[in-house]
C-alpha angles and dihedrals in degrees: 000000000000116000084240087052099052085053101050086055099042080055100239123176100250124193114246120262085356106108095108085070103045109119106169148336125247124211114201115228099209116146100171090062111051096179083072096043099092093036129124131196131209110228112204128178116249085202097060089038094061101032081059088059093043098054095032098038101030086234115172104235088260091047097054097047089051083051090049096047099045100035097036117015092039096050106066118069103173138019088019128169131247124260113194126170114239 
């Protein structure tokens, strides 16, 4: 089973035309707050996410993180997923 797969079935809330990037899934240990315990949490790279925008758009480096911040980062307000830097 694909990465992508196991979080599809583990019902994790995905970005949208992101899956290339998506690099791991977190699961939260918190057991003083139950309504957590069962959550799982998409991990995508900010690096292959850029550099995407950068080949198929033709976005400069700064472009394409601006792009990122306001089109993907901004956009979730709950349940969101985790952007690291590799």
């Amino acid at each position: 089973m694909t990465l992508l797969e196991r979080a599809k079935s583990l019902d994790v809330n995905l970005a949208l035309g992101l899956d290339h990037a998506l690099v791991g899934l977190w699961n939260p240990v918190l057991s003083d707050r139950p309504d957590n315990q069962d959550k799982v949490i998409a991990v995508y790279s900010i690096d292959k996410i850029v550099h995407r925008y950068m080949e198929q758009d033709g976005m400069t480096y700064d472009e394409a993180m601006e792009f990122f911040q306001y089109n993907v980062v901004d956009v979730f307000t709950e349940n969101h997923p985790i952007f690291i830097e590799e």
